[in-house]
C-alpha positions as CSV (number, residue, x, y, z in Angstrom):
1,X,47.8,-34.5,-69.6
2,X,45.0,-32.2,-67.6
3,X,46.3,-28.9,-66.2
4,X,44.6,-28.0,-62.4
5,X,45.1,-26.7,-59.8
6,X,47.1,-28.6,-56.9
7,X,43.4,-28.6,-54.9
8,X,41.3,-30.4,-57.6
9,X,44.1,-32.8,-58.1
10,X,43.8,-33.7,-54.4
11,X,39.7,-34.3,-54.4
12,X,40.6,-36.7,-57.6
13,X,42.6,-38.3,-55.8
14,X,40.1,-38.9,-52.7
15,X,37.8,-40.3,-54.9
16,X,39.9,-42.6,-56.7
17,X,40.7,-43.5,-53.0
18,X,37.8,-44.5,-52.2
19,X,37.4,-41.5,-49.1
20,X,34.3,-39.6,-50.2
21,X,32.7,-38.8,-46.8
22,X,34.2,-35.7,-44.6
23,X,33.7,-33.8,-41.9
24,X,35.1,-30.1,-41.1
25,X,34.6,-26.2,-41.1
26,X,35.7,-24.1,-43.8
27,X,38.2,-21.1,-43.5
28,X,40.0,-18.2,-45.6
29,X,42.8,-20.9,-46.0
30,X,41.0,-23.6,-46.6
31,X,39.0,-22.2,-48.9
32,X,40.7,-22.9,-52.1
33,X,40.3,-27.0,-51.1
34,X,36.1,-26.4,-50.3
35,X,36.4,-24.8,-53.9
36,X,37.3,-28.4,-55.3
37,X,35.0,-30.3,-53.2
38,X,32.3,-27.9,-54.8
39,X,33.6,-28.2,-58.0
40,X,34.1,-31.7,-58.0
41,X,30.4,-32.5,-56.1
42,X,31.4,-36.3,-55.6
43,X,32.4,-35.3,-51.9
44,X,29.8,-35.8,-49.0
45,X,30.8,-33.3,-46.0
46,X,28.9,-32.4,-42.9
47,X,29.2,-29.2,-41.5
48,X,30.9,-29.6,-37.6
49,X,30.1,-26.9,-35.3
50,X,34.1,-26.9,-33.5
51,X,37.4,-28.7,-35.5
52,X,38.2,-31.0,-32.7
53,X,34.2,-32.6,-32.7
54,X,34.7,-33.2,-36.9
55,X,38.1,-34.9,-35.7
56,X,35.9,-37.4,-33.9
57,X,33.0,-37.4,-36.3
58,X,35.8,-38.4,-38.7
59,X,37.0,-41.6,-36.4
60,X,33.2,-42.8,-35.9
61,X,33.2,-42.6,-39.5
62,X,36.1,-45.1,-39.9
63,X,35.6,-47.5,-36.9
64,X,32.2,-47.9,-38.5
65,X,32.9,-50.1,-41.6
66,X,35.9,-51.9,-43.1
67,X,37.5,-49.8,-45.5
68,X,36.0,-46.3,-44.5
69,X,38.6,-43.5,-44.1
70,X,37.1,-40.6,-42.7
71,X,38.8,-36.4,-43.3
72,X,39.0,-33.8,-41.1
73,X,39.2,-30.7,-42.8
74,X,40.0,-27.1,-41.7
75,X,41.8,-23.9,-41.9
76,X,44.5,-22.6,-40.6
77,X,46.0,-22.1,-36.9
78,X,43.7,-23.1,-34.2
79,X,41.8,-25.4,-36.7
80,X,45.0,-27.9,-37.1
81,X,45.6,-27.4,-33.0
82,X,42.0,-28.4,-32.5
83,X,42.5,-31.7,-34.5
84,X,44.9,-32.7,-32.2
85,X,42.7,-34.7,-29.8
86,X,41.2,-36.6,-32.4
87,X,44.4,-37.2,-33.8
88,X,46.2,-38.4,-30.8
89,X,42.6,-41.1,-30.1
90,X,42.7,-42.6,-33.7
91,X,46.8,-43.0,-33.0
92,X,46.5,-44.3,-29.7
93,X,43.5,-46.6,-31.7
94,X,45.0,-47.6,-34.5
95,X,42.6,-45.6,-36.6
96,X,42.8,-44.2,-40.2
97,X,41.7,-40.5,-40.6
98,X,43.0,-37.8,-43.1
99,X,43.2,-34.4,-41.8
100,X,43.7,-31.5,-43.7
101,X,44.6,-28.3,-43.0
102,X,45.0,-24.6,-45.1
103,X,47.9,-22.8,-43.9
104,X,49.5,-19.5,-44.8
105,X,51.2,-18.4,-48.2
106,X,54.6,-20.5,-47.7
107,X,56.6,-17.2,-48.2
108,X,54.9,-16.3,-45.3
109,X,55.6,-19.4,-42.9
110,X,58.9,-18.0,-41.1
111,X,56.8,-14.3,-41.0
112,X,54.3,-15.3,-37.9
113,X,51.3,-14.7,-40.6
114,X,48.3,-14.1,-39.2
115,X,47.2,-17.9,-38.4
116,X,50.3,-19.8,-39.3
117,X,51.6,-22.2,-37.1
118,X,53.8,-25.1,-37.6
119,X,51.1,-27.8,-37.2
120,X,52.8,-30.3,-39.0
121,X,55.3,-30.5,-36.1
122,X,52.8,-30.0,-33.4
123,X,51.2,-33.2,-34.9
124,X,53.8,-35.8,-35.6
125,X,53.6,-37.2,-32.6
126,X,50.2,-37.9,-32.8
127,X,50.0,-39.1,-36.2
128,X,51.7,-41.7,-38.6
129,X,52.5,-38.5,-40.8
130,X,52.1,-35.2,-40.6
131,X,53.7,-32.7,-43.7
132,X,53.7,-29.3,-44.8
133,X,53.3,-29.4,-48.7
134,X,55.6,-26.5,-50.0
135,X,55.4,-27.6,-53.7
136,X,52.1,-27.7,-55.6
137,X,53.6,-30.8,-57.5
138,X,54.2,-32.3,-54.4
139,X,50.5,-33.0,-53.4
140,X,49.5,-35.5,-55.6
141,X,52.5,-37.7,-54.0
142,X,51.6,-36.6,-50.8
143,X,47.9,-37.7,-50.4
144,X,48.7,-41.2,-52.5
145,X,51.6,-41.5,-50.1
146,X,49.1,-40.9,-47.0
147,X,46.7,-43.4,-47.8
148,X,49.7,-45.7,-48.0
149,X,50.5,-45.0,-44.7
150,X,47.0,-44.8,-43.3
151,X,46.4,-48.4,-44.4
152,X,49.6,-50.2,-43.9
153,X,51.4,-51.7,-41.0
154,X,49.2,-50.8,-37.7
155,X,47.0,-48.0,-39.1
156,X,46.5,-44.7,-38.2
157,X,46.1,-40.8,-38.9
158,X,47.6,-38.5,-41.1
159,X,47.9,-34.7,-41.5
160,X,48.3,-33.0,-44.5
161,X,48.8,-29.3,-44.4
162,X,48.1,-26.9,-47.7
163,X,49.5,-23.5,-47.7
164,X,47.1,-21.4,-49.7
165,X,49.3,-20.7,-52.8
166,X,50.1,-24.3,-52.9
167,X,46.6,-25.5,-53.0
168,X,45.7,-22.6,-55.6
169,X,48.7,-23.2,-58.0
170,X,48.4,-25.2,-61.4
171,X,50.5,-28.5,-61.7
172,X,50.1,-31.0,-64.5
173,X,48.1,-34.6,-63.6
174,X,46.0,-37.3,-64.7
175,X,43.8,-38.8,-62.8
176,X,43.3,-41.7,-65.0
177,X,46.3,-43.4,-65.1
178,X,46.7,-42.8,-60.9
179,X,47.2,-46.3,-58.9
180,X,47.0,-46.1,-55.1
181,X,50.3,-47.6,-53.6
182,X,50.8,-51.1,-52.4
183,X,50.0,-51.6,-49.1
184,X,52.4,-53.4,-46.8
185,X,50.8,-56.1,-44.2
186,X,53.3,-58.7,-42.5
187,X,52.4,-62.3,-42.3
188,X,53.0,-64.7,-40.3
189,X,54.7,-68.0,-41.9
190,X,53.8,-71.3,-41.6
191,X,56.8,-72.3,-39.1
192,X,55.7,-69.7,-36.9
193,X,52.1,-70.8,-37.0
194,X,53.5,-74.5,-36.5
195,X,55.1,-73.3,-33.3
196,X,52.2,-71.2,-31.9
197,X,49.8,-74.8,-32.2
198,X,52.7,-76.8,-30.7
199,X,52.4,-74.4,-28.0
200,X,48.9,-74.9,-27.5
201,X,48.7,-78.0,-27.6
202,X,51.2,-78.7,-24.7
203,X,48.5,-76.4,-22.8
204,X,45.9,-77.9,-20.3
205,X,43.7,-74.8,-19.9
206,X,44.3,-72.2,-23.2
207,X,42.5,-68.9,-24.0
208,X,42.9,-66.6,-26.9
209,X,43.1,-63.0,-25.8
210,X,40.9,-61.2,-29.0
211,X,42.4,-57.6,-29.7
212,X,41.2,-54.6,-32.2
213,X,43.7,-55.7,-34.7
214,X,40.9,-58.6,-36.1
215,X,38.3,-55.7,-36.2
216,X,40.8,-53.9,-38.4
217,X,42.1,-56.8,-40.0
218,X,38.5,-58.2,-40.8
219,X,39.1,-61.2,-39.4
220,X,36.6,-62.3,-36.9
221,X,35.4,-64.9,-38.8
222,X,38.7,-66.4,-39.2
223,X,38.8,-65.7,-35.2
224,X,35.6,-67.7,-34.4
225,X,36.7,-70.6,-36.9
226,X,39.9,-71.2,-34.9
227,X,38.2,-71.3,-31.9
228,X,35.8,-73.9,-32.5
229,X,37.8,-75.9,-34.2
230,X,40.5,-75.8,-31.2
231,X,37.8,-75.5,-28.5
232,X,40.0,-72.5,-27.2
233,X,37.7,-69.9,-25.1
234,X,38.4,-66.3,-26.1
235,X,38.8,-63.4,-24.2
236,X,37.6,-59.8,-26.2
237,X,39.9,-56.9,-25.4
238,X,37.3,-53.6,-24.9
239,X,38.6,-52.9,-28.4
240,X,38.4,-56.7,-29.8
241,X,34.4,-56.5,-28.3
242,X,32.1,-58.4,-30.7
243,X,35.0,-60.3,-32.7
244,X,32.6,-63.2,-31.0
245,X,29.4,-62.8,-29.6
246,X,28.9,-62.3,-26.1
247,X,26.6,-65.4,-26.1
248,X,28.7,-67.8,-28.2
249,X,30.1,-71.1,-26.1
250,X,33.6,-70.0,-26.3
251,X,33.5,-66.6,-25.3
252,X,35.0,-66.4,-21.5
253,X,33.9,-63.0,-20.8
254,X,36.5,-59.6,-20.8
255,X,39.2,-59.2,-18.0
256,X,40.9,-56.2,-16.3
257,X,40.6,-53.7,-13.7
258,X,37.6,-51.8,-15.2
259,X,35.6,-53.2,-18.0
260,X,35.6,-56.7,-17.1
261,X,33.7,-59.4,-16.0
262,X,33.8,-61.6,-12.8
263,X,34.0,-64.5,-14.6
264,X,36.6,-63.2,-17.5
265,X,39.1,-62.0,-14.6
266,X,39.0,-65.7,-12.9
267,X,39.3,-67.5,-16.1
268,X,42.7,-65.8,-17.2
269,X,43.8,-66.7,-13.3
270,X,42.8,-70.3,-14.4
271,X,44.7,-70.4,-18.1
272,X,48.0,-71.7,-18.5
273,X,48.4,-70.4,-21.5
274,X,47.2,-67.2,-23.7
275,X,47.5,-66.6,-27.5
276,X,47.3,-63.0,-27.8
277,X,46.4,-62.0,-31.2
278,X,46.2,-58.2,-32.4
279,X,46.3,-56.9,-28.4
280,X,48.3,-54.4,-27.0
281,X,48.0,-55.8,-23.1
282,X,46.5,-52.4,-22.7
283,X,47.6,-51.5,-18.4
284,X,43.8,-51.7,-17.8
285,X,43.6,-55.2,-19.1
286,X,46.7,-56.5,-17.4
287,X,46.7,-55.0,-14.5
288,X,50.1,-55.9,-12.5
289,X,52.0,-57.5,-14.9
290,X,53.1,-60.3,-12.3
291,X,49.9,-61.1,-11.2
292,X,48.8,-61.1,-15.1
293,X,51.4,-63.8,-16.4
294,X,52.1,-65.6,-13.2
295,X,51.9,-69.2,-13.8
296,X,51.1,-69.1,-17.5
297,X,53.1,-69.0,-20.8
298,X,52.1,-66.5,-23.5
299,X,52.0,-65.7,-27.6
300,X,52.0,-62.3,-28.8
301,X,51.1,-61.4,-32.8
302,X,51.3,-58.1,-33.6
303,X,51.1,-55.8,-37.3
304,X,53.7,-53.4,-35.1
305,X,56.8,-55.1,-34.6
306,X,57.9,-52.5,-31.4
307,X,54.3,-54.0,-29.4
308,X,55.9,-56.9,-28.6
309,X,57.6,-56.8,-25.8
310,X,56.4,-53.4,-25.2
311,X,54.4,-54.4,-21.9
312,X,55.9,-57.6,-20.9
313,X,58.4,-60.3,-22.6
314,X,56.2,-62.7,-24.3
315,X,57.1,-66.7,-24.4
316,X,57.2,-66.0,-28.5
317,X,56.1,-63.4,-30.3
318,X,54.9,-63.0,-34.1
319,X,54.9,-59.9,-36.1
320,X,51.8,-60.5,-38.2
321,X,48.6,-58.6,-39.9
322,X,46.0,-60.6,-37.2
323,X,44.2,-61.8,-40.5
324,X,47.1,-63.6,-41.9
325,X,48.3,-64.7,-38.7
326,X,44.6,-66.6,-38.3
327,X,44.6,-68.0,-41.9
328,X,48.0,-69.9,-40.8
329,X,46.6,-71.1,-37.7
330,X,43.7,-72.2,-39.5
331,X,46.1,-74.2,-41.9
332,X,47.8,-76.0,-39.1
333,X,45.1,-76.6,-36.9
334,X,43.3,-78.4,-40.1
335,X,45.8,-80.3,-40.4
336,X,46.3,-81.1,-36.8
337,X,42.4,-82.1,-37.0
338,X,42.9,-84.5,-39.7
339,X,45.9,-86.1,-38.5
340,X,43.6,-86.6,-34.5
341,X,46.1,-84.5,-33.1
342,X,44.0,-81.8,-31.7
343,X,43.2,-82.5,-28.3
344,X,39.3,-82.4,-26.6
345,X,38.7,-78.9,-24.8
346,X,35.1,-79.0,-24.1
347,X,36.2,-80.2,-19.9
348,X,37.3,-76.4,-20.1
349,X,35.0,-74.9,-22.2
350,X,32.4,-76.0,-19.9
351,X,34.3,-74.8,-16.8
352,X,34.5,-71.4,-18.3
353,X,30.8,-71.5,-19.3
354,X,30.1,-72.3,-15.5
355,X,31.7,-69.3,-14.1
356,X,29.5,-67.6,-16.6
357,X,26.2,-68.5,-14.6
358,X,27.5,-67.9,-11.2
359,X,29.9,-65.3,-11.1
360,X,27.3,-62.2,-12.0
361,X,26.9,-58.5,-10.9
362,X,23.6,-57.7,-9.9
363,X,21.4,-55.3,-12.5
364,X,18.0,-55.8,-11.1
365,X,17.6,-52.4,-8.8
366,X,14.2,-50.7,-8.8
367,X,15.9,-47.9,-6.2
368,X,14.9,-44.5,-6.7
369,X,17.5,-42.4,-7.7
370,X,18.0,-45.3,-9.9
371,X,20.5,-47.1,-10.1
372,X,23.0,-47.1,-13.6
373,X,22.7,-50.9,-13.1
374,X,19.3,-50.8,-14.1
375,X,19.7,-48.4,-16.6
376,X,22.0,-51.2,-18.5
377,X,19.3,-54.0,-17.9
378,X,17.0,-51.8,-19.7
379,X,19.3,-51.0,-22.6
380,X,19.9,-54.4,-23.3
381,X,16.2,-55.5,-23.1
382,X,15.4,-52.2,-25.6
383,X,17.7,-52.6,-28.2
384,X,19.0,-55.9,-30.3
385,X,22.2,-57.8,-31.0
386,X,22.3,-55.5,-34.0
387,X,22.5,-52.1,-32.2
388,X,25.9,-49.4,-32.4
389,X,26.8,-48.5,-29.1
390,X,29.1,-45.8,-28.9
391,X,30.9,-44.3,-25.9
392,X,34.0,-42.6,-24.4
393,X,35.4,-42.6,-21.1
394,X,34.0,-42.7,-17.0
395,X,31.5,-44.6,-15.0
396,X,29.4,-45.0,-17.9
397,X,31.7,-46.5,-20.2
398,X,33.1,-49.0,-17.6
399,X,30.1,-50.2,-16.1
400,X,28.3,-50.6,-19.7
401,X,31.4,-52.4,-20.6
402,X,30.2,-54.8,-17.8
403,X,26.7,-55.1,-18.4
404,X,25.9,-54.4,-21.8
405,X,26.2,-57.3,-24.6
406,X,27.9,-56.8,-28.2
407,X,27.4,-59.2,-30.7
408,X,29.5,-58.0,-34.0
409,X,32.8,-56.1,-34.3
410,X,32.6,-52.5,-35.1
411,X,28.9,-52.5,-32.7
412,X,30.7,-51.4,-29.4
413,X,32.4,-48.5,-30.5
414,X,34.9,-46.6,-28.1
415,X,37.8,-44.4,-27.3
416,X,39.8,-46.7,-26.0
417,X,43.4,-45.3,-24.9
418,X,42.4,-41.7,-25.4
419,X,39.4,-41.7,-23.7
420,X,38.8,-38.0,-24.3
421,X,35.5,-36.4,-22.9
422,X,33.4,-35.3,-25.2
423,X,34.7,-37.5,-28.1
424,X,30.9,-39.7,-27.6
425,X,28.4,-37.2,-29.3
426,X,30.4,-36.2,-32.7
427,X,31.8,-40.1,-32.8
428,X,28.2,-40.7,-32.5
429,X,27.5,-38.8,-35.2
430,X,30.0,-39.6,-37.4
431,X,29.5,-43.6,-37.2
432,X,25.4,-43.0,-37.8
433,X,26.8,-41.2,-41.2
434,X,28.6,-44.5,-41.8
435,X,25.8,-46.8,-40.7
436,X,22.3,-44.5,-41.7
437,X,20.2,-47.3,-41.5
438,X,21.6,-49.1,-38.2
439,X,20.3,-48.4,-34.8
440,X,23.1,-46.1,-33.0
441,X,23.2,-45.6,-29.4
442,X,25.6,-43.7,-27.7
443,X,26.1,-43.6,-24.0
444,X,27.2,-40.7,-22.2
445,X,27.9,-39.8,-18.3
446,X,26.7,-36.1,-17.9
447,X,30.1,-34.2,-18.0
448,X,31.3,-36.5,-21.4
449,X,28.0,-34.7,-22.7
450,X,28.5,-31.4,-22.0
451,X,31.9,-31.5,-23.4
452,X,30.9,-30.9,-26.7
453,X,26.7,-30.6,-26.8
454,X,26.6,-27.9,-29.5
455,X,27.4,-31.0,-31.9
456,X,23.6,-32.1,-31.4
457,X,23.1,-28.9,-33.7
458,X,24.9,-30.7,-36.8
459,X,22.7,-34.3,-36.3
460,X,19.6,-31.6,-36.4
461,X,20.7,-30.0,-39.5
462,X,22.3,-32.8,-41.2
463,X,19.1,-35.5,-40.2
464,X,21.6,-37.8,-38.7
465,X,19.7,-39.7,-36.4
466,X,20.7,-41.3,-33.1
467,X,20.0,-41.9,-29.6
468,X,22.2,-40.6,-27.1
469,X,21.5,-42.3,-23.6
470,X,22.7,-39.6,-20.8
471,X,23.0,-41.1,-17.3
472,X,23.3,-38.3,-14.9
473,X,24.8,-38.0,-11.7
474,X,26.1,-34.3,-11.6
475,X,29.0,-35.8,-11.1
476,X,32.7,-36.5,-12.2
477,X,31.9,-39.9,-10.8
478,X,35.0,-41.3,-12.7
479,X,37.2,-38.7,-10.5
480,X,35.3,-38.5,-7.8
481,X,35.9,-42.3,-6.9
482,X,39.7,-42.0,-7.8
483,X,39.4,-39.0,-5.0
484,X,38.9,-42.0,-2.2
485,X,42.1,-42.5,-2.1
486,X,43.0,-38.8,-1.3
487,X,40.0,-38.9,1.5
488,X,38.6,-35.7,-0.7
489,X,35.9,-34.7,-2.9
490,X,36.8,-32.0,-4.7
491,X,35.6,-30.1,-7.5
492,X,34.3,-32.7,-9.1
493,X,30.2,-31.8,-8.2
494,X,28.3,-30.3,-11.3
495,X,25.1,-29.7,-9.1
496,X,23.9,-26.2,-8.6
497,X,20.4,-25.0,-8.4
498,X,19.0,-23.9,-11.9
499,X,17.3,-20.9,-11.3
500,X,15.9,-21.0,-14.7
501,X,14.8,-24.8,-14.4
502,X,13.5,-25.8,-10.8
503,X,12.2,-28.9,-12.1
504,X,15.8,-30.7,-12.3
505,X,16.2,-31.1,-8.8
506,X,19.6,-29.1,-8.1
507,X,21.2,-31.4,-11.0
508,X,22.3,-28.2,-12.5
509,X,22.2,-28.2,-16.6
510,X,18.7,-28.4,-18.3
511,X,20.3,-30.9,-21.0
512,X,16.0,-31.4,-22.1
513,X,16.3,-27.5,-23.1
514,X,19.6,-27.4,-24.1
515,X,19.0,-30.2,-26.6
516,X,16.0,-29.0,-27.8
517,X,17.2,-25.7,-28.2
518,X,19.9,-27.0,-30.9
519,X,16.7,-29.1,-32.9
520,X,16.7,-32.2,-30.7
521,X,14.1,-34.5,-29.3
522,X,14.5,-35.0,-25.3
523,X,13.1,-37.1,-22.8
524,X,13.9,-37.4,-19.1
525,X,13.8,-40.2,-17.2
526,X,13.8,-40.1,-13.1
527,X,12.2,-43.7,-12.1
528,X,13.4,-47.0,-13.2
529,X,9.9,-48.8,-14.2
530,X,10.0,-45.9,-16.9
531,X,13.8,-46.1,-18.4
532,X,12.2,-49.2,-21.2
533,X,9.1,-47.2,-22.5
534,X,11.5,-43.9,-22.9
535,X,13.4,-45.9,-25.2
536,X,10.8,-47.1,-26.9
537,X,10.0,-43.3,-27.1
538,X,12.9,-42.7,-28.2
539,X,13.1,-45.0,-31.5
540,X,9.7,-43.6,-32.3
541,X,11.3,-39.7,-32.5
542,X,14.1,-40.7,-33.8
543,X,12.6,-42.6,-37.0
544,X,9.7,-39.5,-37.1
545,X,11.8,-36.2,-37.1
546,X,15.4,-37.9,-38.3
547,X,17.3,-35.9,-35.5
548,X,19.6,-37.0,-32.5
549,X,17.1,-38.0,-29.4
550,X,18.4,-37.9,-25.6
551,X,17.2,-39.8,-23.2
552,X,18.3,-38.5,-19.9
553,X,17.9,-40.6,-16.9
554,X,18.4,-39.1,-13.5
555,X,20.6,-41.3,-11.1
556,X,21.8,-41.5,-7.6
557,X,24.4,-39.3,-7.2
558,X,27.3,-41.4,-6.3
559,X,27.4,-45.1,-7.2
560,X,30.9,-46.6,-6.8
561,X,31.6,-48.8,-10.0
562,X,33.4,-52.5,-9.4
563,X,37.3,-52.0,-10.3
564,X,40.6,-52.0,-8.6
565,X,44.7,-52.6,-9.2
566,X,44.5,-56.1,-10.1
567,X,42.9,-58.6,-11.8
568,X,42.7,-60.8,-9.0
569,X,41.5,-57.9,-6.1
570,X,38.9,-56.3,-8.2
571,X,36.3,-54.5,-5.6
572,X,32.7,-55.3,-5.4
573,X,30.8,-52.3,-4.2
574,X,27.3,-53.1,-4.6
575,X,25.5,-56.5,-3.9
576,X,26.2,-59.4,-6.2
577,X,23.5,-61.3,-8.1
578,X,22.5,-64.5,-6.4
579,X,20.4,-65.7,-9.0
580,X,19.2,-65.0,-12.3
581,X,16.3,-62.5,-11.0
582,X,19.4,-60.3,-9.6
583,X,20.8,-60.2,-13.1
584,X,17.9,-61.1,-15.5
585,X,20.0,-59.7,-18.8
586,X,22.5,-61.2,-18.3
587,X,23.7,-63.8,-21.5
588,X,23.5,-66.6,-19.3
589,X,20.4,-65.8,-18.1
590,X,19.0,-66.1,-21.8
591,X,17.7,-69.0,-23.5
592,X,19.9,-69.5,-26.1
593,X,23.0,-69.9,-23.6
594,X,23.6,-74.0,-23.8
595,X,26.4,-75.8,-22.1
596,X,27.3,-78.1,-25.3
597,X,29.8,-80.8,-24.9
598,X,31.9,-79.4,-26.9
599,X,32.1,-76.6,-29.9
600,X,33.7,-78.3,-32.2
């Protein structure tokens, strides 16, 4: 058997993994570990600028693909802290990263070493695992046990932490007789799945709620299958976006306070009856829970046994990898089908495809400031169904969420419970590392991007291309419309006059400079007719010089964005289209929108 040290024992073991792409910033205590990776050469690693940005550059890198597993690598002390953020979004996500930290000399742990902190319990929380390796024998067990935990059960993050002498130390192992453990996914049986379609069959006016468990359970074709053959419409949760195409027959639109649609919202008050699969009734989906299940009987499935219930007592629930829940379905409902027993749905499919065509949001604005609307319109018209949109949190997020269209899972990528700002740029990044030769656009307000700019500098070094769409308000517009309620405004205005750049207009920060000062491209926008050919622009840089482009456009300062409490009081503060002009983007404005009889 090979002697090595405990470090080059761990790279093996990435490899024979399958986790060959990471992210981080070197550091006397880490060190030892970059050692390895040199050594060893088989490990891709981009150079972040700050721990927290590789964090996120390490979840764009997972949400990207099926399969990826992205690390986070630093040293010791504040580089662990710093992970923390990213940590706590691919938790709150159901994401898979690795992070790994260096640490002190573990003689040293109890001493307050320069740098040493206890970051394995500042993480648990956030994390599925987070360990302190005392004994160099102990880290082959430790990383095979992590990817274990990463990938069973409702995924997420671990944290592995490597005092110095541990990682340097010699231990015995083979590589080639290593076998990654068994991964545990629970399925759902075929009495359950008998019960769920004797459920909806008793049901006049069904939907299927879609959640981000059949993105990670890579399952949206099963997803799309059962639907057509039941003639159920289906409801994408922001996190289930592009399980089915925004312009297939069956898809009814999203619901909730925020990123919803007019049409999704009033379709779940129609339903009698919702199959939730691989959802987590996420507050900003529901709502109030009364007004959300009033009238209607529901089905939760679930990989984590404790998320059912967790929101609301369910009619039944199932504990069940969404996957294997949808392959049982499948089973019944065939044999339902052959037997004549499944009953016609296209009366309701067509209902909800009618509140599709009416029940719009105007887009069409040719206002100067412009309007974010028409910033939206523009996007969709620029880029196709096969475009990477990646965002965060505020205005930006939520009103994209409403006017944007996503065709495939894994193509709207987002913080969803986290919502950290500043997670958008390094995400960005990280998924256009998965994804090289896909067209990533990530959407930013103006605060989100200032968060963590310097991380342009890595897509410029690195020649990780992108387009990163800015919509400026020099504004917290998120806060600033929560602040109605208080009757206040405060400190939530970025304006300022630039005495160094007159030309922005008292928006404060030169982003153009700032971005081309870290070895980006940059183009500002300020009237609407102009927004299409910047994009246009903007692919052109982009493919020439292989770096991150901005396109910045300047907007009205305050625009307040449709939400509210509930899904049935949602408020409407701008005009709403009255024809397809007003909203000539949207999907059923297109073409290929058709009211069949029926999808089956």
């Amino acid at each position: 058997m090979a002697r090595m040290r405990a470090v080059d024992a761990a790279v093996l073991i990435l490899e024979k993994e399958g986790a060959t792409q990471a992210f981080g910033l070197p550091g006397a205590a880490i060190n030892p570990f970059y050692s390895a990776m040199r050594a060893h050469g088989g490990i891709r690693h981009v150079l972040a600028r700050h721990v927290e940005a590789a964090s996120h550059m390490a979840e764009g890198y997972t949400r990207a693909k099926p399969g990826n597993i992205g690390i986070c690598i630093g040293t010791s002390g504040p580089a662990g802290t710093d992970m923390i953020t990213g940590l706590y979004s691919a938790s709150a996500d159901s994401i898979p990263i690795l992070c790994i930290t260096g640490q002190a000399p573990v003689a040293k742990l109890h001493k307050e070493d320069f740098q040493a902190v206890d970051i394995a319990s500042i993480a648990a929380p956030v994390s599925k695992w987070a360990v302190t390796v005392m004994e160099p024998a102990q880290v082959p067990g430790s990383f095979q046990k992590a990817f274990q935990l990463m990938r069973s059960g409702r995924p997420g993050p671990v944290l592995i932490d490597l005092p110095i002498d541990v990682q340097l130390a010699e231990i015995e192992f083979d590589i080639e007789t290593y076998v990654p453990l068994e991964v545990h996914k629970p399925a759902a049986t075929r009495a359950q799945a008998e019960k769920v379609l004797d459920m909806l069959l008793a049901a006049e006016r069904p939907l299927i709620v879609a959640g981000g468990g059949i993105v990670n359970a890579v399952a949206d074709d099963l997803l799309r299958e059962f639907a057509e053959l039941t003639g159920v419409p289906v409801v994408p949760t922001l996190m289930g976006w592009g399980t089915i195409p925004d312009d297939h027959p069956l898809h009814a639109g999203m619901v909730g306070l925020q990123t919803s649609h007019r049409y999704g919202n009033a379709t779940l008050l129609e339903s009698d009856f919702v199959l939730g699969i691989g959802n987590r009734w996420a507050n900003r989906h529901t709502g109030g829970t009364e007004t959300y299940t009033k009238g209607r009987k529901f089905v939760h499935v679930d990989i984590e046994p404790t998320q059912i219930g967790r929101v609301f007592s369910p009619d039944y629930g199932i504990v069940s990898d969404a996957g294997a829940a949808l392959v049982a379905f499948l089973e019944v409902a065939h044999d339902l089908a052959r037997e004549g027993k499944l009953p016609d749905r296209s009366e309701w499919a067509a209902t909800v495809r009618d509140r599709k065509r009416t029940m719009l949001r105007k887009t069409d604005f040719d206002t100067v400031p412009i309007k974010p609307q028409r910033v939206y319109q523009e996007m969709n018209k620029a880029f196709g169904p096969d475009v990477r949109y990646v965002t965060t949190i505020g205005l930006s997020q939520i009103q994209a969420a409403q006017m944007l269209h996503v065709y495939h899972p894994r193509h709207w990528i987002n913080a969803g419970q986290a919502g950290p700002l500043g997670w958008t740029l390094p995400a960005a990044l990280g998924v256009a590392t998965a994804d090289p030769d896909s067209t990533v656009v990530a959407l930013s307000g103006d605060y989100d991007f200032q968060f963590l700019i310097e991380e342009l500098a890595v897509g410029a070094q690195f020649n990780i291309p992108y387009i990163h769409v800015v919509v400026n308000n020099s504004y917290l517009g998120l806060i600033r419309q929560a602040q109605r309620a208080f009757d206040m405004d405060y400190y939530v205005q970025l304006s300022f006059e630039n005495i160094n750049s007159p030309e922005v207009g008292g928006y404060g920060v030169d982003h153009l400079k700032v971005a081309e000062g870290l070895g980006c491209k940059a183009i500002r926008v300020t009237e609407p007719d102009k927004i299409g050919s910047a994009f246009d622009q903007a692919k052109q840089l982009m493919a020439e010089h292989r770096v991150p482009v901005l396109v910045e456009v300047i907007l009205e300062r305050v625009t307040n964005v449709s939400m509210g409490l509930e899904i049935d009081s949602v408020n409407e503060f701008e005009d709403l289209a009255e024809s397809f002009e007003d909203a000539p983007t949207a999907i059923a404005a297109q073409p290929q929108f058709e009211s069949v009889g029926s999808a089956r």
